[in-house]
C-alpha positions in Angstrom: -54.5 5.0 213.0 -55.6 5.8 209.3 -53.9 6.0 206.1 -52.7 9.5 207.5 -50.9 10.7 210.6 -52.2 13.4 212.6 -49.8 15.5 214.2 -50.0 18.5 216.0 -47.0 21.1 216.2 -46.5 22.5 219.4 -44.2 25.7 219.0 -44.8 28.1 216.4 -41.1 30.1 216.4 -38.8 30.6 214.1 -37.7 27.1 214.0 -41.2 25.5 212.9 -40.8 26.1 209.3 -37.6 23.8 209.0 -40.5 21.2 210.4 -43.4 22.4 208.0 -41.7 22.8 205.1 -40.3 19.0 204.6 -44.0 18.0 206.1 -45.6 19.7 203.5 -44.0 17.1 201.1 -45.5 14.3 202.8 -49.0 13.4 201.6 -49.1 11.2 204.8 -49.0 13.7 207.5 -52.1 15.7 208.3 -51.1 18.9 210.6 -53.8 19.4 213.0 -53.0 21.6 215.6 -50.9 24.4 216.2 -50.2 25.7 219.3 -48.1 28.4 220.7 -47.9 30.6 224.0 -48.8 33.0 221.7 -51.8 32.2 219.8 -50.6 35.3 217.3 -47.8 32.9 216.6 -50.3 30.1 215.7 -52.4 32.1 213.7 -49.5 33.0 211.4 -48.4 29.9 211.0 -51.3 28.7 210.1 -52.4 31.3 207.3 -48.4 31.4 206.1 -48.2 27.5 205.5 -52.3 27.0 204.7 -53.2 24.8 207.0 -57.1 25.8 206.7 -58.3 23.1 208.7 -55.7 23.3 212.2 -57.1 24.0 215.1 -55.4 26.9 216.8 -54.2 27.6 220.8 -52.2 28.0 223.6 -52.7 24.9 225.4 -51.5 21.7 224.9 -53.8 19.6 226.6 -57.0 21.6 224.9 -55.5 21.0 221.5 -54.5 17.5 221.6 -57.6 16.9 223.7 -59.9 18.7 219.7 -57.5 17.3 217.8 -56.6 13.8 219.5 -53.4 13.5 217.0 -51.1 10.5 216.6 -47.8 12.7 217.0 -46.9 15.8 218.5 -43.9 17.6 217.1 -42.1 19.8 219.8 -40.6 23.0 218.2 -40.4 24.8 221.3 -38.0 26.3 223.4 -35.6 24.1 225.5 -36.8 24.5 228.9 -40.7 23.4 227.7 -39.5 20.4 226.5 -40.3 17.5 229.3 -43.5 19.6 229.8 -44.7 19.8 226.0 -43.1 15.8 225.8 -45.0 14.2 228.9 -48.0 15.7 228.8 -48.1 14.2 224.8 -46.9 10.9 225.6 -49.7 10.7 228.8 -51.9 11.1 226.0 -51.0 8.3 224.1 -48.7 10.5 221.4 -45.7 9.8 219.6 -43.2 12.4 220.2 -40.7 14.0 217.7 -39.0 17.2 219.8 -35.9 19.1 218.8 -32.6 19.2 220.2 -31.8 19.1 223.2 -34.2 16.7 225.4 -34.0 19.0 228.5 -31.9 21.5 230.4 -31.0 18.8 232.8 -30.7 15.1 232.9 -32.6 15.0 235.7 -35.8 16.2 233.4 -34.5 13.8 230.3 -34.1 11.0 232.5 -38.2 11.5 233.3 -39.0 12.0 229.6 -37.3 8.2 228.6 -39.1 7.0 231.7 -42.4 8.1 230.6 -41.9 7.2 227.2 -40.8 3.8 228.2 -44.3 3.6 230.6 -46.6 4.7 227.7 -45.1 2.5 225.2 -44.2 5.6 222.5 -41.5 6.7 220.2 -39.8 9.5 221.7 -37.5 10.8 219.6 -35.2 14.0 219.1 -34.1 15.7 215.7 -30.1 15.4 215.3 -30.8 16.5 211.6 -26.9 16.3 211.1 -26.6 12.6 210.9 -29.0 12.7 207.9 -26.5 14.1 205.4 -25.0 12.0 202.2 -21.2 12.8 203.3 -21.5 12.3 207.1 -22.8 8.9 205.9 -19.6 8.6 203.5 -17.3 9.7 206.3 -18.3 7.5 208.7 -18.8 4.4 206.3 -15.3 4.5 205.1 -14.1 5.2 208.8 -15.9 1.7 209.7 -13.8 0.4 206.4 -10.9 -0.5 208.2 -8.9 1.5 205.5 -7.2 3.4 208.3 -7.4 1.1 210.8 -9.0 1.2 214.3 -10.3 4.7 215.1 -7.7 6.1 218.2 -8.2 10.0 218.1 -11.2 12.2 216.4 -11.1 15.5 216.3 -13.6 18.0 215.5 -13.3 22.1 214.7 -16.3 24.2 214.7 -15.3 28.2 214.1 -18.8 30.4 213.1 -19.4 33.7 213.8 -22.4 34.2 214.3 -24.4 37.4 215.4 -28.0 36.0 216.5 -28.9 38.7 218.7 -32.1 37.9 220.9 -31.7 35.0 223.8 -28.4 33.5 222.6 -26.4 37.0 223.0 -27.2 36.5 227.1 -27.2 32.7 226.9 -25.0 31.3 230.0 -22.7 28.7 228.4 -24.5 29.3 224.9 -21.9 27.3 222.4 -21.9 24.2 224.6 -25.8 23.8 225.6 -27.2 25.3 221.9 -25.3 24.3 219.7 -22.2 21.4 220.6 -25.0 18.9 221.5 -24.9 18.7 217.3 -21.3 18.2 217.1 -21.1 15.9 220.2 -23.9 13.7 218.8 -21.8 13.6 215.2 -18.7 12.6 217.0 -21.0 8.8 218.4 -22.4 8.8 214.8 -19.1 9.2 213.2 -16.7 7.1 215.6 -19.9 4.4 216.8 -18.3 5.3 220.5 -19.9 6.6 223.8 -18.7 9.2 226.4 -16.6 8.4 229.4 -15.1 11.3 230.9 -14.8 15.6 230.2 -12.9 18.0 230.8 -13.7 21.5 229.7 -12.1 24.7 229.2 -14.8 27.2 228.5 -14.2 30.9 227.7 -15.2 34.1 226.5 -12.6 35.9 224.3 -12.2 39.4 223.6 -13.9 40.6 221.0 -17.0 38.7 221.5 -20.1 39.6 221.2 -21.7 37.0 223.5 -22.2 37.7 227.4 -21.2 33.7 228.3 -18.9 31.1 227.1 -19.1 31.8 223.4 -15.7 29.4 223.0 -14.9 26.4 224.5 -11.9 23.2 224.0 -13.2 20.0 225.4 -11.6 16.6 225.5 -13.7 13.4 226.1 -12.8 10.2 226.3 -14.4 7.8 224.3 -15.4 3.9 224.8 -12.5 1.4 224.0 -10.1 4.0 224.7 -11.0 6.8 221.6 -9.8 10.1 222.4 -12.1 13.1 220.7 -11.3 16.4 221.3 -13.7 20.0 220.2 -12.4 23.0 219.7 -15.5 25.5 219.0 -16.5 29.1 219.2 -19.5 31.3 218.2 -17.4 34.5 218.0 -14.4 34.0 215.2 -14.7 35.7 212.3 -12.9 34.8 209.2 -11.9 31.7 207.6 -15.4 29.9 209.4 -15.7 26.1 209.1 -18.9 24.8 207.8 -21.8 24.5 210.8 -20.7 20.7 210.5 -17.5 21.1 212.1 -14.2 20.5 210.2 -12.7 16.4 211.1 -10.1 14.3 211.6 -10.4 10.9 212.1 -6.4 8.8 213.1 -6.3 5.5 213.1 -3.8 3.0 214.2 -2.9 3.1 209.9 -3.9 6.3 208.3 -6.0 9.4 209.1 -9.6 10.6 207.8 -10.5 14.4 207.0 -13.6 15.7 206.3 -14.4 19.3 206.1 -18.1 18.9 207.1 -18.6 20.0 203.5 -18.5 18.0 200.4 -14.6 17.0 200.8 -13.1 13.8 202.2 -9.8 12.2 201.9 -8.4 9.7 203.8 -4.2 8.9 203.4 -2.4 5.6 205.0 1.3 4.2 205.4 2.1 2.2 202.5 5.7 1.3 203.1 7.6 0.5 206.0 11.1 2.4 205.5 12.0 5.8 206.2 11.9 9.0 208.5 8.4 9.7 206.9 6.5 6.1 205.7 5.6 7.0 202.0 1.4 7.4 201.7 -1.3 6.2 199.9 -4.0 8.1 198.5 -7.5 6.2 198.8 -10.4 6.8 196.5 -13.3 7.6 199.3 -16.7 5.8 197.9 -19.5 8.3 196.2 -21.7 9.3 198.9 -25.0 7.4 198.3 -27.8 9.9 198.2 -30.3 9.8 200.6 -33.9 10.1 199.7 -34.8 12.7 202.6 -31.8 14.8 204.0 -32.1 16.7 207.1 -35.3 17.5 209.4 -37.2 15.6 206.5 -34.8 12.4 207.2 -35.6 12.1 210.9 -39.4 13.5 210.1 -39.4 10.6 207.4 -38.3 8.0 209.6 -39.7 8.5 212.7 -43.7 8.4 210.9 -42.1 5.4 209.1 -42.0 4.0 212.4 -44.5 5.3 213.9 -46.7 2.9 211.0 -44.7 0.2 210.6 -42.9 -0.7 213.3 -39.2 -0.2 214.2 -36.9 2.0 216.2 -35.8 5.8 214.9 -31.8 6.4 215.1 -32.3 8.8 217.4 -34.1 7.7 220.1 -34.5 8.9 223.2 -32.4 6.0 224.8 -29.8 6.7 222.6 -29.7 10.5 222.4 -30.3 11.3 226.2 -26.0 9.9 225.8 -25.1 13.2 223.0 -27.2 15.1 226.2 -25.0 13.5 228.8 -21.9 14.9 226.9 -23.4 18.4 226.8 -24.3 18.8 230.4 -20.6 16.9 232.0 -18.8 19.6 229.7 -20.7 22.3 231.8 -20.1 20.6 234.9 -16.2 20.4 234.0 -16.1 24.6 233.1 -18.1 25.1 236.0 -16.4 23.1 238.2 -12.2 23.2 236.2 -12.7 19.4 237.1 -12.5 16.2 234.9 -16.0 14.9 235.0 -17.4 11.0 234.5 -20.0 11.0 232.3 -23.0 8.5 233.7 -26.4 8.4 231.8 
């Protein structure tokens, strides 16, 4: 491996330029390949971000077979995922793929396994836990200010007219985009699923074909309760794409708006129908160098050279993936579900 990793980016959609553009800032990443079911795609690409000297095509194993990268970053759509992922780590790649790891755990179970038998990083991009506030959030959560964490809630309201696949999408809040808020609830409480139940719907007025809205309740390790309430189809008054929180503890409660706004209040007195509150000063968000896709990109090459094990790992994401699919199960079924990894 030289001073520079070579990677090649397999999946030249809309999605690869959140992946090229932080890249481009890092002198120690070489982009050699591109490839695309669509070699159009990877031509574009290509000319677009001026990478002259990437070798172009539709198939994996011909590219990485020119190229013979250390990395392979999977941009593709989610059903190609364990294909685009094993075939890189049976050739001796590192693996950074977006969210989520598969459309079943059956397929993500294979992907650890493999990884596990090659002796690679596999890991997924969760870009939401590379943010300054979520960092301050769950930092001052951890504090003890408000005591232990019992209940975290989580409110996600976007409307949001994609058009395309997502419009069609069976179950489309829950498998495209909760795995981001399910993940941010183990970042933000440090606890991991139990049990689901789901209550997934479609209200009037949406735009979507499938379960555009959806209330789930999970229970947590050592007894935390966290509960989502999301759709893809209210307009007006929209939270941010973080979700809006509340943290209770056995003292006070946390709120942040997924934003740049946290405040945190506790009991200070011991007397009284309502207890009388303290304000707390929340600690200045320290600011992280690479926020992000460029976080994860940052610190998975960091690890790929030096050593060391990227936060979201395959071992520990396949659990945020675990949430996703039991919630299906539960709408699909109208049945608490355990939740087994």
């Amino acid at each position: 491996m030289g001073d520079k990793i070579k990677a090649v980016l397999c999946g030249c959609g809309g999605i690869c330029k959140a992946w090229l553009n932080p890249i481009a800032g890092f002198n120690d990443i070489e982009i050699v390949g591109l490839v695309d079911i669509k070699i159009e795609n990877a031509e574009k690409v290509k000319l677009e971000c001026k990478l002259d000297k990437a070798v172009t095509g539709t198939d994996l194993k011909t590219v990485l077979k020119k190229t013979k990268p250390d990395v392979v970053f999977d941009s593709t759509i989610p059903l190609a995922h364990p294909d685009v992922t094993i075939t890189a780590l049976k050739k001796g790649c590192h693996v950074l793929g977006e969210k989520p790891m598969a459309e079943s755990m059956k397929a993500a179970q294979k992907m650890v396994k493999t990884a596990d038998a090659k002796k690679k990083i596999y890991a997924v991009i969760q870009n939401r836990r590379y943010m300054d506030n979520i960092i301050a959030y769950r930092d001052f959560i951890k504090s003890g200010e408000i005591g232990e964490i019992t209940t975290l809630n989580a409110d996600f309201y976007i409307g949001a007219h994609f058009g395309g696949f997502r419009d069609v999408m069976k179950h489309v809040l829950l498998v495209d985009m909760a795995i981001h808020s399910f993940d941010q609830a183990r970042f933000i409480s440090g606890k991991d699923p139990v049990s689901v139940y789901c209550q997934e719907f479609n209200p009037k007025g949406s735009w979507y074909a499938h379960g555009a809205s959806a209330i789930v309740i999970f229970e947590m390790t050592d007894g935390v309760i966290l509960t989502y309430r999301g759709s893809w189809c209210s307009e007006g008054m929209n939270t941010s794409w973080e979700c809006d929180w509340r943290a209770v503890g056995s003292k006070g409660t946390c709120l942040w708006d997924g934003r740049e706004i946290i405040k945190a209040q506790a009991a200070s007195g011991n007397e009284g129908f309502f207890r009388p509150q303290k304000d707390f000063t929340i600690p200045a968000a320290k600011n992280l160098v690479h926020t992000g896709h460029a976080g994860i990109i940052r610190e998975f090459i960091d690890c790929v050279k030096n050593g060391g094990t990227p936060q979201t790992i395959c071992h520990d994401n396949i659990k945020s993936l675990a949430m996703v699919h039991a919630a299906v199960k539960s709408a699909e079924t109208g049945k608490k579900v355990a939740i087994k990894i």
